[in-house]
C-alpha positions in Angstrom: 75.8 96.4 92.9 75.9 99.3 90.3 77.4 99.0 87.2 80.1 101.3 87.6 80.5 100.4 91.4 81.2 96.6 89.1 83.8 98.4 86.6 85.8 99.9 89.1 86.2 96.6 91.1 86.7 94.4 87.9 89.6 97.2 86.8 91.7 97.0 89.9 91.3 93.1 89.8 92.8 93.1 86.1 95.9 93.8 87.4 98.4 91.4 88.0 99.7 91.9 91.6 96.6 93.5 92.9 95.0 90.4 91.4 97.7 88.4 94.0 97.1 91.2 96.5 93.0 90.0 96.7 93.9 86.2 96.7 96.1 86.8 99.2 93.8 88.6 101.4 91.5 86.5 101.0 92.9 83.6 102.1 94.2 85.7 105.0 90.7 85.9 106.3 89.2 88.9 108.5 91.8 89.1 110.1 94.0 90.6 107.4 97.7 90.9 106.9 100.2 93.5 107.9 101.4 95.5 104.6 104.9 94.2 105.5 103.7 90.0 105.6 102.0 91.5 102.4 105.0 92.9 100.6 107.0 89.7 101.7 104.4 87.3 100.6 104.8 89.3 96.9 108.8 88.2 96.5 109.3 91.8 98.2 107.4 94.0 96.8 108.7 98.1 97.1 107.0 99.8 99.5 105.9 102.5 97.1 104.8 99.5 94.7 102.9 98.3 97.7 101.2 101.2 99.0 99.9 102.3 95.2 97.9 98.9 94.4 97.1 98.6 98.0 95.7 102.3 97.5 93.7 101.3 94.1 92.5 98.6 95.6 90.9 100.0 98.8 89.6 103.1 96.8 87.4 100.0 95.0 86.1 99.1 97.7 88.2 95.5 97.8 90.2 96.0 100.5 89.7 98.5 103.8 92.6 98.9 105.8 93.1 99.5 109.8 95.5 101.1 112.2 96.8 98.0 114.9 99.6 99.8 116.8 102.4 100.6 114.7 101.2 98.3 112.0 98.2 98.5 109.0 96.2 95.7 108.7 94.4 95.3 105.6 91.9 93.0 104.8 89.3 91.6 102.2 86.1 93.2 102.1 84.0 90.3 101.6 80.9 91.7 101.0 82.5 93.6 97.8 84.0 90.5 96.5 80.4 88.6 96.6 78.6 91.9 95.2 80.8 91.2 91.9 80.4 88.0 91.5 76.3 88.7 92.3 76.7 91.1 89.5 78.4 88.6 87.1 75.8 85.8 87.9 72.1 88.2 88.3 70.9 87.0 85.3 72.4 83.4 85.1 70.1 81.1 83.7 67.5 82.7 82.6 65.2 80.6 84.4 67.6 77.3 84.3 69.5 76.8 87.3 70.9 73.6 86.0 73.1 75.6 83.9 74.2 77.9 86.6 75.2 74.8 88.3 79.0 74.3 87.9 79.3 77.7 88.8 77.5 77.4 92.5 79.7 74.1 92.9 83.1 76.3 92.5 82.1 78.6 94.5 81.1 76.4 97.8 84.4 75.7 99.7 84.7 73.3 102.6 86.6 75.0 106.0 87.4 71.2 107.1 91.3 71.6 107.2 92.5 68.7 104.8 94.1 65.6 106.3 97.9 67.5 105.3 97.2 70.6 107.7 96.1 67.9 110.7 99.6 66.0 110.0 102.0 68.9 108.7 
């Protein structure tokens, strides 16, 4: 990823709700969320509220959005979230992966569901 391709993402993540915007995508998965379930999820956001960060974040290449019916679906854009943390990690180390580590660790996530999604 280009540096400035890296500042554009890093500057719409540095806002507050399009910082809850992202999370919330991403835990949505591919599959996305409606901007309605989006601006509910928020504590009900305004729907020009809404549509600007959902705007700044799609032209940084976060988010990409699609027409399903009546409805726009937007969703992460996974590739683009892993391109910035790529660029915040290329030179870890220097040679050391030990110290690099913790950060690999953090990153890994297990898509088990936990014993509380089996029973709840």
């Amino acid at each position: 990823m280009e540096e400035q391709r890296a500042l554009a993402g890093f500057a719409a993540l540095s806002q507050e709700t399009r910082l809850r915007i992202v999370r919330l995508l991403v835990k949505a998965g591919p599959e996305g969320m409606a901007a309605g379930a989006i601006g509910e999820a928020l504590g009900g956001a305004s729907t020009s509220r809404l549509s600007f960060h959902l705007t700044h974040l799609e032209h940084a290449g976060l988010i990409r959005s699609r027409r399903e019916g009546r409805f726009i679906i937007y969703s992460a854009v996974f590739a683009t979230l892993a391109g910035l943390i790529a660029f915040l990690m290329r030179d870890c180390c220097d040679g050391h992966p030990e110290i690099c580590a913790p950060v690999a660790a953090a990153l890994s996530c297990s898509c088990e569901p936990s014993k509380d999604a089996l029973h709840g």
